[in-house]
C-alpha positions as CSV (number, residue, x, y, z in Angstrom):
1,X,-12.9,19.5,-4.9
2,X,-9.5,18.1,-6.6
3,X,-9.3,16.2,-9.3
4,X,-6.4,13.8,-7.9
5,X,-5.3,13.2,-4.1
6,X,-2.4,11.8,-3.1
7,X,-2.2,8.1,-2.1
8,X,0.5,6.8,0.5
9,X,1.5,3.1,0.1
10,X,3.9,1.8,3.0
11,X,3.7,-1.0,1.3
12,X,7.7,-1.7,0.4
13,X,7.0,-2.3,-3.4
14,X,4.1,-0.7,-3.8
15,X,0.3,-2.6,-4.9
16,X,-2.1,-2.3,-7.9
17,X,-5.7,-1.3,-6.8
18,X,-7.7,-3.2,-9.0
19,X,-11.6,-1.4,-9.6
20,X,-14.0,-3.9,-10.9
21,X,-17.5,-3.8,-12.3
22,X,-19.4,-5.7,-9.5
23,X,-22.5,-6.2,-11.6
24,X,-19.7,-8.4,-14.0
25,X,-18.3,-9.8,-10.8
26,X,-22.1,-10.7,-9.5
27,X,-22.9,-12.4,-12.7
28,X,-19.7,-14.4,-12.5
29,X,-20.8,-15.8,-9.3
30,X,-24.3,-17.0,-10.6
31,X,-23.1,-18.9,-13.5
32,X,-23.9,-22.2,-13.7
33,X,-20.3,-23.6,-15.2
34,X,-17.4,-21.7,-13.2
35,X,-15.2,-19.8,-15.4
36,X,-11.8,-20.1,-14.7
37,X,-10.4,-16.4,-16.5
38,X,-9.8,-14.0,-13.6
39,X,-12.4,-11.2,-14.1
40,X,-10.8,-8.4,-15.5
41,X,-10.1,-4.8,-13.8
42,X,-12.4,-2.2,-15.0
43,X,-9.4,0.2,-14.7
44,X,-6.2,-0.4,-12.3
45,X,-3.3,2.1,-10.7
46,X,0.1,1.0,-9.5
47,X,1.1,2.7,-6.1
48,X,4.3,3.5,-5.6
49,X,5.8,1.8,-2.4
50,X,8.3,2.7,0.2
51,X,11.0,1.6,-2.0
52,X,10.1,4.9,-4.3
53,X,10.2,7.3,-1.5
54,X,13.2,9.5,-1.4
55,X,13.6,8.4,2.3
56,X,14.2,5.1,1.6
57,X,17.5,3.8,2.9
58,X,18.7,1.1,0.1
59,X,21.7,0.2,1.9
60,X,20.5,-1.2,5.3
61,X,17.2,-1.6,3.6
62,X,15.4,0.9,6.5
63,X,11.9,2.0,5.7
64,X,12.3,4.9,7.8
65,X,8.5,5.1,8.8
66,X,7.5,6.7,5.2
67,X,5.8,5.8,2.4
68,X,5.4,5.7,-1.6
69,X,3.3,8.4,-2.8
70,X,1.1,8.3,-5.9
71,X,-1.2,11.0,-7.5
72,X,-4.4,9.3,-7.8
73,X,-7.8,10.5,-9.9
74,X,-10.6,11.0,-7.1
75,X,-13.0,9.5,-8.7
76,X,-11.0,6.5,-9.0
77,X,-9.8,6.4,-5.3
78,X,-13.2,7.1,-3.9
79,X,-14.9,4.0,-6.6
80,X,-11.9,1.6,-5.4
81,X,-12.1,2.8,-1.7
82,X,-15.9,2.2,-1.4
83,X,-15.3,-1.1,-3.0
84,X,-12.5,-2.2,-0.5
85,X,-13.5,0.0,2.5
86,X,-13.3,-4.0,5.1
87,X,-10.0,-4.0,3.7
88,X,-6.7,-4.3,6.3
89,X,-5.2,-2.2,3.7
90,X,-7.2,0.2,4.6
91,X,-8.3,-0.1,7.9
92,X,-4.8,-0.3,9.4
93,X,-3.6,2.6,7.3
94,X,-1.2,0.8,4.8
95,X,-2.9,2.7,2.4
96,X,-4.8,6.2,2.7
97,X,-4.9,9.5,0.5
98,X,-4.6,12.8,1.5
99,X,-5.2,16.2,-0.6
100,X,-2.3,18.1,-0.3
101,X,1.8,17.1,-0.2
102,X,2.1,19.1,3.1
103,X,-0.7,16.9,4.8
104,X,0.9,13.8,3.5
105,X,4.1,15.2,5.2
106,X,1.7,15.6,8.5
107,X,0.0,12.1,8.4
108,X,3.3,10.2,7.8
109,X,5.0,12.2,10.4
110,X,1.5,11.0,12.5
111,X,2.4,7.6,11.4
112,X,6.6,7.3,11.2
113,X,6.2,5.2,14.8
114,X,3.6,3.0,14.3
115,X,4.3,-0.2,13.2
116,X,2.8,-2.1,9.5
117,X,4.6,-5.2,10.2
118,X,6.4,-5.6,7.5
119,X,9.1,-3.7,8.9
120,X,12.5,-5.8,9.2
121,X,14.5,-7.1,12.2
122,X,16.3,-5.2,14.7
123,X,19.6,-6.7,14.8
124,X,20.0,-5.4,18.8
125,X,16.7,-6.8,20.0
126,X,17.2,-10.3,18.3
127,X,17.1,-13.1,20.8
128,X,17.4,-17.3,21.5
129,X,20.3,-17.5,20.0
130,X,20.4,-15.4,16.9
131,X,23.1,-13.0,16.3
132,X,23.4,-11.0,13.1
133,X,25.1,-12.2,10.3
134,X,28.6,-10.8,9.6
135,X,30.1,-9.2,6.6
136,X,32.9,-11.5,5.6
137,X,36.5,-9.5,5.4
């Protein structure tokens, strides 16, 4: 087995995944005064978001159906992904690992039509009213 996969994040600035100790987290919960510090992160790993992928269209801000890519410890992923395995993050494939950059290429190219969301606007499928702004001259 690997040591790292790969995570994709089509996410467009990427997220922190966050692995806590649940026992601390379970013990927080049964306290008898609240406590008002956020519990802190066992360990934590930024994800690159769409914004990072070479893909990326800046200028008409386009995802292009991709997504940031982030080499990932397994033993991390598979600690955080049993922790958040409800998650929409996961469930709806925002986020998801692969092993190998060639099936990252396949699964985004899976993926390139379906929508997150979070895509923006079409400009030629606005209606009621709303027309594009224009660039002054």
């Amino acid at each position: 087995m690997a040591d790292t996969v790969i995570v994709l994040c089509r996410l467009p600035s990427g997220i922190r995944l966050d692995l806590h100790d649940l026992a601390s987290l379970s013990e927080r919960t049964q306290a008898t005064a609240p406590i008002m510090a956020p519990p802190q992160a066992r360990s934590s790993i930024l994800l690159n978001g769409i914004r990072q992928d070479p893909f990326y269209h800046p200028a008409e801000n386009r995802l292009l159906g991709r997504a940031g890519r982030t080499t990932v410890p397994t033993d991390f992923w598979k600690a955080w992904l049993e922790q958040n395995k409800q998650s929409d993050l996961i469930t709806k494939k925002i986020i998801f690992a692969e092993n190998t950059p060639a099936r990252a290429d396949n699964a985004m190219t899976e993926l390139a039509k379906e929508r997150t969301g979070l895509e923006g606007a079409d400009p030629t499928t606005l209606t009621d009213g709303v027309t594009p702004m224009q660039k002054a001259a």
